[in-house]
N, C-alpha and C positions, 0 to 999 in steps of 0.2 A: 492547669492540668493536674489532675488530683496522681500524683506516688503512692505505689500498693507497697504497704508494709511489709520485710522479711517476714515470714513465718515461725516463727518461736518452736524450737525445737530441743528437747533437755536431755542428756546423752550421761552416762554414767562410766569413768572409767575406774573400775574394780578391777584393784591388787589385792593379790591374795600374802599370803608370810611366807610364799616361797619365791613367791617377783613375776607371778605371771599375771595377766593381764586376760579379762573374760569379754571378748568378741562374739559377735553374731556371724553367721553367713546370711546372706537374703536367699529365698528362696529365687528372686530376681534381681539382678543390679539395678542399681538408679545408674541414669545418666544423668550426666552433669553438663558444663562446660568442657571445652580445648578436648573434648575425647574423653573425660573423666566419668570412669564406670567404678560405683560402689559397690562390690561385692560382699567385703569384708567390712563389719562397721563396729561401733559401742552402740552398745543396749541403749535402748532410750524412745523417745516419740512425745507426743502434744500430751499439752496438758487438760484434763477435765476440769468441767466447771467445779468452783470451789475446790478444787485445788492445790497445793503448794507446789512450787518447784521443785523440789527435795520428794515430795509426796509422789509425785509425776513419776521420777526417777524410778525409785524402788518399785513403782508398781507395775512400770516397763519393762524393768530388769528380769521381776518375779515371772510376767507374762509370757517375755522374750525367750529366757533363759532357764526360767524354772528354780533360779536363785536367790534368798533373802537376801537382801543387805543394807549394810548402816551407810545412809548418803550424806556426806560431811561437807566440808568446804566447796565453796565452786573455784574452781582452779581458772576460767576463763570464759568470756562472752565471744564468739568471731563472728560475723559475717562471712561466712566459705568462700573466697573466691570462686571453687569450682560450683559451688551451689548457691551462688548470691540472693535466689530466693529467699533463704534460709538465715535467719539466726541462732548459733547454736551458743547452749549455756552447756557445759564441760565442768559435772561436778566430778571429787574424788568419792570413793565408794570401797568398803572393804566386805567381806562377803562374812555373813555370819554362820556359825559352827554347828547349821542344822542340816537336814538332808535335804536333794535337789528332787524340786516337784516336779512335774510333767512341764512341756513348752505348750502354754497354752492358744500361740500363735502360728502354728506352722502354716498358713497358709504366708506368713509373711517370711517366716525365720526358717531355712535349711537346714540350721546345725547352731548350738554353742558350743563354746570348747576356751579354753584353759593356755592359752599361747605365752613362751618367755617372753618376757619386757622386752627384750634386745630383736624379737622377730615379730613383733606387730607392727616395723614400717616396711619390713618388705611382702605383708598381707594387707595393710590399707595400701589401695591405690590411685585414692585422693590426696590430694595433700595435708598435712598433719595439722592442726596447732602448734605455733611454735611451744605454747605454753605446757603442752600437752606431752608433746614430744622429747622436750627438756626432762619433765619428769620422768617419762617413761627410760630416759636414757639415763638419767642416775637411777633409777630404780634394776636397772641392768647392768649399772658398776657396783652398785652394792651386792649384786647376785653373786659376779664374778669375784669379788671380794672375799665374800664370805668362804664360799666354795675353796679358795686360796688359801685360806686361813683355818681352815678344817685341820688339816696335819699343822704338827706344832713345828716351828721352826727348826731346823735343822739342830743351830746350835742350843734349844732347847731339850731336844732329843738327846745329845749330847753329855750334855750338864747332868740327864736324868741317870743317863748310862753311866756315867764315872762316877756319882753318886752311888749308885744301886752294886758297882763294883769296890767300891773301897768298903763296903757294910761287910760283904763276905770273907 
């Protein structure tokens, strides 16, 4: 008995410099396995002849989304449990500092949009990549980090004050 091959599927998740993360809506969910409905997904889709994965990417994202960007590292291969059909390759992606063109797919894509790190797992509600997910969760301590770290330390405040008072 001949086994049908997963379906090859190359998905882009693009951080921006501020930790957000750029989603699709589908104009229609997939369903999956155990109840799993895709609503919310990463850019991405099949690859054209000749080519590259990397290539695939960007030109999904551009299509989906209406955004350029640089596709770098692949962060992971899964097999989706809820969509076992499927193979997906999970590269990183940062979005480049030009303007966003038209979605040139709407019959498939409802919306992009711009979501914190820290709230793309309770809008995918499939299951994550663990690898995926990992990043995206320090990609969302570093936000809150920063954010933290904006006002200077109390006792640096401090220091600045009894400095700026002993001049006068």
């Amino acid at each position: 008995m001949e086994t049908k091959q997963p379906e090859e599927v190359y998905l882009g998740v693009t951080i921006d410099a501020r930790g957000r993360v750029l989603l699709i809506e589908r104009q229609k969910p997939e369903a999956g396995k155990c109840n799993a409905l895709l609503r919310w997904a990463f850019p991405g889709g099949r690859q054209e002849a000749q080519e590259s994965p990397k290539e695939c990417v960007a030109r999904e994202i551009r299509k989906e989304t209406g955004h350029h960007v640089i596709v770098g590292r692949l962060i992971d291969t899964w097999k989706h449990p809820d969509f076992p059909e499927k193979c997906i390759w999970y590269f990183l992606c940062r979005p480049l500092a030009r303007g966003q063109d038209e979605i040139e797919e709407r019959h498939e894509v409802k919306q992009a949009r711009w979501i914190p790190a820290a709230e793309v797992p309770t809008l995918v509600t499939s299951r994550l990549n663990p690898k995926v997910a990992k990043l995206l969760a320090g990609v969302a301590a570093n936000v809150s980090g920063r954010s933290r770290l904006r006002k200077k330390p109390k006792c640096v405040r401090l220091k600045r004050a009894c400095r700026t008072a002993q001049r006068r």
